[in-house]
MINULO-969119 format. One record per residue (C-alpha): x negated, z, y; residue number from 1; residue in three letters. Coordinates in pm, 1 decimal. Each point is the difference from the previous one (the first is absolute). Last residue first. Example, Ala and Ser with C-alpha at 12.3 -4.5 7.8 and 13.67 -1.06 7.14 Angstrom:
% residues 2
          u          w          v     i    aa
    -1367.0      714.0     -106.0     2   Ser
      137.0       66.0     -344.0     1   Ala
% end
This chain:
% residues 166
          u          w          v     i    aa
    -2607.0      575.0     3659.4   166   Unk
      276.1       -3.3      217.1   165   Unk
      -52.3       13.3      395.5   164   Unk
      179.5      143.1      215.9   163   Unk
     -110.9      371.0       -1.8   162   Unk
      408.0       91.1      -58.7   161   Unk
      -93.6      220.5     -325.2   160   Unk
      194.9     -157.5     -199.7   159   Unk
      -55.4     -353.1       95.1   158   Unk
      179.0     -147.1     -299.9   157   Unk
      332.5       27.0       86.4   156   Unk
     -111.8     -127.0      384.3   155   Unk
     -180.8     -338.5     -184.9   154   Unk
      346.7      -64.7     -198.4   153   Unk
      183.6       19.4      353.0   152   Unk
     -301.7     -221.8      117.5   151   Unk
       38.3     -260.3     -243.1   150   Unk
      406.4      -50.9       75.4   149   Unk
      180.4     -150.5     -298.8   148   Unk
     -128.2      315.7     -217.8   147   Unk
       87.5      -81.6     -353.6   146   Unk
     -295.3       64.1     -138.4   145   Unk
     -145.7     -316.4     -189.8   144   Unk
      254.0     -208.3      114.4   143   Unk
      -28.4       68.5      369.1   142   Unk
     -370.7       35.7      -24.7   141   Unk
        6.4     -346.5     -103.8   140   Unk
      230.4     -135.3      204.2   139   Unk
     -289.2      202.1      316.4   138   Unk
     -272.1     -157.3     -208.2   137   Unk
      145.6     -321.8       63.0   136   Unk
      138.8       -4.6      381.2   135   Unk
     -362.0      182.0       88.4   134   Unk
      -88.1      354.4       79.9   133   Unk
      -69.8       38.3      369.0   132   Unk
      224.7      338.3       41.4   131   Unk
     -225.4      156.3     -328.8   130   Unk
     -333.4      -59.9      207.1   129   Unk
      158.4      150.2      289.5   128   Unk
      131.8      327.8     -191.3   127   Unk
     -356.3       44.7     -150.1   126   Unk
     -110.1     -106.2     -371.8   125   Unk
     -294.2      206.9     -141.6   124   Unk
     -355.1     -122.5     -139.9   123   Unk
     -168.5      -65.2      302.9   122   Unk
      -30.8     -359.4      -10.3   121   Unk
      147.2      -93.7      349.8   120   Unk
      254.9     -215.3     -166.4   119   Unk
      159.6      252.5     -264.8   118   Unk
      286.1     -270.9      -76.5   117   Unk
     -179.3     -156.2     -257.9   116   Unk
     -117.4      312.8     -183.8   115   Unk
      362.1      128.2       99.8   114   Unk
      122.3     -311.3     -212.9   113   Unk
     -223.8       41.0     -251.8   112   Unk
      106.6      346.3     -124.6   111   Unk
      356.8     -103.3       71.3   110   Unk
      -49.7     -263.0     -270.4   109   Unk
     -153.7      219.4     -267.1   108   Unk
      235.3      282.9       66.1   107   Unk
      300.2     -250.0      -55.2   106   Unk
     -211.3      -98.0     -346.9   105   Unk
      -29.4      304.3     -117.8   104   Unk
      359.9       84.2       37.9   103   Unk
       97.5     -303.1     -172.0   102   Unk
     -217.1       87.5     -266.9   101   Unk
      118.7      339.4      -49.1   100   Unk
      375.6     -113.4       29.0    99   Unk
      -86.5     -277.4     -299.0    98   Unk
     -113.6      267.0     -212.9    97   Unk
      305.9      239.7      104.3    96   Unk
      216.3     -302.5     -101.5    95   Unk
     -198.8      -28.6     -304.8    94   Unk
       34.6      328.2     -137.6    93   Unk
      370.3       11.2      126.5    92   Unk
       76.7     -343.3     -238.6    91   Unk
     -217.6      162.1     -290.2    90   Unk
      228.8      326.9      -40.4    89   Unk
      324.1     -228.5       99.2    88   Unk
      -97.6     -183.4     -294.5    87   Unk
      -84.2      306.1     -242.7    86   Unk
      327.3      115.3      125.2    85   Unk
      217.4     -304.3      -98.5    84   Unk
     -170.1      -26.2     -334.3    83   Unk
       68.8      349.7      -82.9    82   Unk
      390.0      -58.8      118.8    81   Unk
      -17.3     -301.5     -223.5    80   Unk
     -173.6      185.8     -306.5    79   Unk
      220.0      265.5       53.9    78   Unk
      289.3     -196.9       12.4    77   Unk
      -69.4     -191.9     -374.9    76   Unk
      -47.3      305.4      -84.8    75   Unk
      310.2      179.9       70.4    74   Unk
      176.9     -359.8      -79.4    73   Unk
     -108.2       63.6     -361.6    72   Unk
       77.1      353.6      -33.1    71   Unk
      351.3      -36.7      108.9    70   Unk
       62.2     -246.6     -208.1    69   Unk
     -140.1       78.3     -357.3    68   Unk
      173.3      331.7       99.1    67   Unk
      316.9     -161.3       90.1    66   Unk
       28.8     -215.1     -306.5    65   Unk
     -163.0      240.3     -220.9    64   Unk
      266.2      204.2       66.5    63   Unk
      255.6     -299.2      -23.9    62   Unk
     -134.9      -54.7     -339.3    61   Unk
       -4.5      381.5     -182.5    60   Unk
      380.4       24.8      171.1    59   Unk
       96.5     -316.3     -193.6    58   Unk
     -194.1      100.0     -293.5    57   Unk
      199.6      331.5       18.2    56   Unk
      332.5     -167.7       12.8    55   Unk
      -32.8     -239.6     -296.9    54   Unk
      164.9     -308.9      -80.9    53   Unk
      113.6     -121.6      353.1    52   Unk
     -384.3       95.9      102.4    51   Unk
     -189.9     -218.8     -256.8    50   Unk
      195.0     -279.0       78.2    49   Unk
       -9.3       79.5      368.3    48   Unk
     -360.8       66.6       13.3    47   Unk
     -175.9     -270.8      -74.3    46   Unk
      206.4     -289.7      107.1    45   Unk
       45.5      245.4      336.5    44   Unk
     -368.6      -53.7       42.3    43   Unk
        3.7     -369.7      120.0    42   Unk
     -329.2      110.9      267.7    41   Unk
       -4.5      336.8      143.2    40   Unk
     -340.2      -47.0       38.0    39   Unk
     -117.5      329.5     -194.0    38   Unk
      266.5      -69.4     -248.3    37   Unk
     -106.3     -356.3      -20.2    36   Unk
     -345.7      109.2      -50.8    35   Unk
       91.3      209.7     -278.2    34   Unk
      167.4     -308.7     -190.9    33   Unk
     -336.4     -192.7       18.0    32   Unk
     -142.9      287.4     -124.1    31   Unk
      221.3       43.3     -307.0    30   Unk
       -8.4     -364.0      -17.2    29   Unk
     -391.2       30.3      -35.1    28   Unk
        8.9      292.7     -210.0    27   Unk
      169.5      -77.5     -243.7    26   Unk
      443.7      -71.3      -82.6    25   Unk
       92.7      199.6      293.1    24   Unk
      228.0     -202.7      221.7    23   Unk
      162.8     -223.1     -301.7    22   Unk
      -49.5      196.8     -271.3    21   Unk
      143.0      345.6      189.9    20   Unk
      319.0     -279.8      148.1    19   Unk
       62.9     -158.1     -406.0    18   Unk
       36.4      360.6     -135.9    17   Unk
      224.4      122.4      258.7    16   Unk
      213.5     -329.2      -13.8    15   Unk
       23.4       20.3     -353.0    14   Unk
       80.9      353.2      -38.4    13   Unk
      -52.7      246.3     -289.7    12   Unk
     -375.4       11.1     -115.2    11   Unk
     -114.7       42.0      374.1    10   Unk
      281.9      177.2      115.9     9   Unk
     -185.8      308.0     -203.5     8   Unk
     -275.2      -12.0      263.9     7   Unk
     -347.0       41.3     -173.6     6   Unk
     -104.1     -321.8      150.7     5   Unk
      138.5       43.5      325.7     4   Unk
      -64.0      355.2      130.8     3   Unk
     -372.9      -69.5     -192.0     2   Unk
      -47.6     -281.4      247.4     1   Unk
% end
């Protein structure tokens, strides 16, 4: 404000005169003219007046221009980028939640289902017991594992080839 109100154009030129009282009159429509510059908004009434008459104020405006600018779209991307990776933060929390649970929950269901096929009670699943497994528990040992065929999934698990899984 001081560039303009000390300028000597000020006292000499109309237009000059008429364009600082115009844009920078208080505070308010000195604001008001300040967030135009920062949003680009109808600045070239501003500046070009000003500008045409004086060379320095020109270069003083299109400095704070790209400044203003640049600045203000820097943080207006950090704040999205931020955003984006507090989200993405939260998103792979939850996913790794939701994995846990799931994963819980397949144990929980194969737990029972050996329970149910163990039918002599002894607390471990033979090879015959697994061959006998029903239409439903065999789907649902499909989608559980992945294993179409219960007795390839009982082999993986019979590490040390006793036959029975326990």
């Amino acid at each position: 404000l001081q560039l303009l109100y000390k300028h000597p154009l000020l006292e000499q030129d109309e237009v000059f005169a008429e364009t600082v009282n115009e844009n920078f009159s208080d505070l308010s429509t000195t604001m008001v003219t300040l967030l135009q510059f920062v949003s680009f908004d109808n600045i070239v009434h501003v500046y070009k007046p000003l500008g045409d008459r004086d060379p320095l104020l020109l270069a003083y405006f299109v400095i704070v221009m790209l400044v203003v600018g640049i600045v203000i779209m820097n943080l207006v991307t950090a704040v999205i980028v931020n955003s984006s990776l507090e989200q993405a933060a939260k998103d792979k929390s939850l996913l790794r939640s939701i994995e846990e649970q799931n994963r819980k929950k397949v144990l929980a269901e194969l737990r029972e289902m050996f329970y149910r096929l163990d039918h002599d009670g002894s607390g471990e699943v033979s090879r015959d017991e697994i061959a006998q497994i029903a239409e439903r528990e065999r789907q649902m040992l499909r989608d559980l594992t992945g294993f179409d065929d219960p007795v390839e999934l009982f082999d993986a698990l019979d590490s040390n080839e006793r036959g029975e899984v326990g």
